[in-house]
C-alpha positions in Angstrom: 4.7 122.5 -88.4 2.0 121.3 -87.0 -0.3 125.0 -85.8 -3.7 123.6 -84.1 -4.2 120.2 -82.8 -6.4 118.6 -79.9 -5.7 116.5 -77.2 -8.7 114.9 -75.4 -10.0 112.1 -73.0 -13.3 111.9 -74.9 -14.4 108.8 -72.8 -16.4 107.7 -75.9 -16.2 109.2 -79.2 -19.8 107.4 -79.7 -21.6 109.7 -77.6 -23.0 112.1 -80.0 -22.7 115.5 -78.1 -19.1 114.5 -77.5 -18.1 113.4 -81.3 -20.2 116.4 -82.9 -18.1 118.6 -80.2 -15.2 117.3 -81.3 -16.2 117.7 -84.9 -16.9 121.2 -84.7 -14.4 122.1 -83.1 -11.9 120.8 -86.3 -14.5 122.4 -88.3 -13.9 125.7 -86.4 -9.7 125.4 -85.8 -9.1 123.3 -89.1 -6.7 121.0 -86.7 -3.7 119.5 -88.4 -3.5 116.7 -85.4 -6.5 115.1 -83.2 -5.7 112.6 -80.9 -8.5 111.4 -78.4 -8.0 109.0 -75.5 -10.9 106.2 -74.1 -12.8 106.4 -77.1 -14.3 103.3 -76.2 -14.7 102.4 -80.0 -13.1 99.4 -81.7 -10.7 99.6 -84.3 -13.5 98.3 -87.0 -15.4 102.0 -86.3 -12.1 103.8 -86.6 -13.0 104.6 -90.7 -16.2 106.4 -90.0 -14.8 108.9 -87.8 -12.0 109.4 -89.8 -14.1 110.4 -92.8 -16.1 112.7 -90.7 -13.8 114.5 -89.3 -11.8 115.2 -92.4 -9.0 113.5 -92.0 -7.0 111.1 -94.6 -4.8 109.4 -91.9 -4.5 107.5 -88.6 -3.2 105.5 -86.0 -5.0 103.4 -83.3 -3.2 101.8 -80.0 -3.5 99.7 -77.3 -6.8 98.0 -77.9 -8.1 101.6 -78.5 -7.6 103.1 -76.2 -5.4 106.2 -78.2 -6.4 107.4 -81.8 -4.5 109.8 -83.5 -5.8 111.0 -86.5 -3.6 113.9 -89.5 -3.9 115.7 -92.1 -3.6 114.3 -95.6 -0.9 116.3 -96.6 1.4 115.1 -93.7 2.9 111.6 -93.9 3.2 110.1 -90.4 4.8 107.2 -88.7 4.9 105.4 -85.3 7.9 106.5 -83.7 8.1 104.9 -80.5 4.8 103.2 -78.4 4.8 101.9 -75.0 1.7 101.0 -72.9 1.1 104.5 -71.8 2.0 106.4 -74.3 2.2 106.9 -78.8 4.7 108.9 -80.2 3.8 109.7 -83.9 6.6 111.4 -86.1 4.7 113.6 -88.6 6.7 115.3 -91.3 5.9 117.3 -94.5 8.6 118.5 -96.9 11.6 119.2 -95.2 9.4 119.4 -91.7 9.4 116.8 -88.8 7.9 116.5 -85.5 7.2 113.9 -82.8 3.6 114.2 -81.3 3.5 111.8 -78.2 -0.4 111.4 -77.2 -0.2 110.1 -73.2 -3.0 108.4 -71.7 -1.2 107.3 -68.3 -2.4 104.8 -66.1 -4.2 106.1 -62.4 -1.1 104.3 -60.5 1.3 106.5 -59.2 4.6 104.1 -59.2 3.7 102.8 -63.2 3.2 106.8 -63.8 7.0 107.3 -62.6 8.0 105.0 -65.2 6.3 107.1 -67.9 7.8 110.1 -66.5 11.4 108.5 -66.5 10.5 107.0 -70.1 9.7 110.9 -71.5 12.6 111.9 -69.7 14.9 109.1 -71.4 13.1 109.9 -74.7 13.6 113.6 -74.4 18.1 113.2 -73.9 18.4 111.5 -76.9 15.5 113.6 -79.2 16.1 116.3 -81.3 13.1 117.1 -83.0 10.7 119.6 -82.5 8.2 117.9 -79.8 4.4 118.3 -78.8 3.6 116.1 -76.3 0.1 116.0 -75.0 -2.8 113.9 -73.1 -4.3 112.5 -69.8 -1.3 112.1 -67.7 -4.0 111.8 -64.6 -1.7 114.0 -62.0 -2.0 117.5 -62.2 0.7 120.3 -61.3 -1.5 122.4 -59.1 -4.5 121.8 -56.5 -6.6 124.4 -58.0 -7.1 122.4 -61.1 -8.5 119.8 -59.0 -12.2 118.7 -58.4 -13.3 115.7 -56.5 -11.7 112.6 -57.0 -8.9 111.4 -55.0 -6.6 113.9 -53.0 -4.3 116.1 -54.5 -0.6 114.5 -53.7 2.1 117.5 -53.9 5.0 114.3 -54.4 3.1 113.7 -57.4 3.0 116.8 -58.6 6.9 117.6 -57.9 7.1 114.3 -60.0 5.2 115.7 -62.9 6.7 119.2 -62.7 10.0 117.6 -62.8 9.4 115.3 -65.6 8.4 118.8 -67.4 11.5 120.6 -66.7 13.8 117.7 -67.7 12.0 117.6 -70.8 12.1 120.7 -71.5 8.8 121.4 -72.2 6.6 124.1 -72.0 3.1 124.0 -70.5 0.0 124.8 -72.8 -2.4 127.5 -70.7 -5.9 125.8 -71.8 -8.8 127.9 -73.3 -11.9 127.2 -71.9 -13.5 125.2 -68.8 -10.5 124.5 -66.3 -12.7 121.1 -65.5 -13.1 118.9 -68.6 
C-alpha cells in the first residue's frame, strides 16, 4: 500500500527552492509516490530529478505537464490517461492500487467532463484508489485567495463528483494557500 505520497502544482521543478523543497520533504516522509504538475521541464531532464529524488521509476504526460515518479520496489503501469488526468496502477506482491494525478484545465464546462470521466472510472473500479492533484475548483470559499470568484455551482459540481466517487477528502498539513 502505498503510506506517504505528494501531490503538487510545483509550477517548475527547476526553481531551486521549489525542487530542494520538494526534495526534502521525500527525504523527511520517505514518500512511496511523487507526482508534481507544471513542472515546466522537458522530458530530456526527467532522469536528473529522478536520481535525486531517490526514486527508480517514472512516468511523464502530456508534454510534461504531469510526472509521477515510485519507488523501486513497486512495479507500475499506465492505467488509463486522458488530457486532464494519469491514472498509474502501482502494485507490489499481491498489492494493487490506482493513483490518478489530476491537473484539470481552468474551464469550467471541460472540468465537468473530468468529473463525469472519474465518475465513469470510479462504477466500474475496484481497486483501492488515491486520487490527487490541481483540480482548480475548490469545495469551500475559505480556501480561496484572489483569483477569480468563488462559483458555489462549481463547487456542488466537485463535491458531487467526490461523493459519487466515493472518495474521501485528505485535510492538508500546512499553509491552507499553496
Amino acid at each position: 500500500m502505498i503510506e506517504k505520497a505528494i501531490f503538487w502544482n510545483i509550477r517548475s521543478v527547476k526553481s531551486q527552492k521549489a525542487f530542494e523543497r520538494l526534495r526534502d520533504l521525500n527525504r523527511k516522509h520517505k514518500c512511496n509516490f511523487i507526482a508534481l504538475m507544471k513542472p515546466f521541464q522537458g522530458p530530456q531532464e526527467l532522469e536528473q530529478y529522478k536520481k535525486k529524488l531517490g526514486m527508480e521509476n517514472l512516468y511523464c504526460k502530456c508534454a510534461s505537464k504531469i510526472w509521477v515518479f515510485w519507488e523501486d520496489d513497486w512495479k507500475g503501469e499506465v492505467f488509463r490517461e486522458s488530457g486532464q488526468h494519469l491514472t498509474v496502477k502501482i502494485s507490489k506482491s499481491n498489492v494493487e492500487i490506482l493513483n490518478t494525478v489530476v491537473y484539470a484545465i481552468c474551464d469550467a464546462l471541460q472540468r465537468l467532463e473530468l468529473l463525469e470521466e472519474l465518475e465513469q472510472f470510479a462504477e466500474d473500479n475496484t481497486l483501492p484508489w488515491l486520487v490527487g492533484g490541481d483540480f482548480n475548483v475548490i469545495l469551500n470559499e475559505e480556501e480561496k485567495q484572489g483569483g477569480l470568484e468563488f462559483t458555489q455551482f462549481e463547487a456542488m459540481d466537485f463535491s458531487q463528483c467526490i461523493k459519487n466517487c466515493a472518495l474521501i477528502e485528505l485535510k492538508y498539513s500546512r499553509s491552507k494557500f499553496t
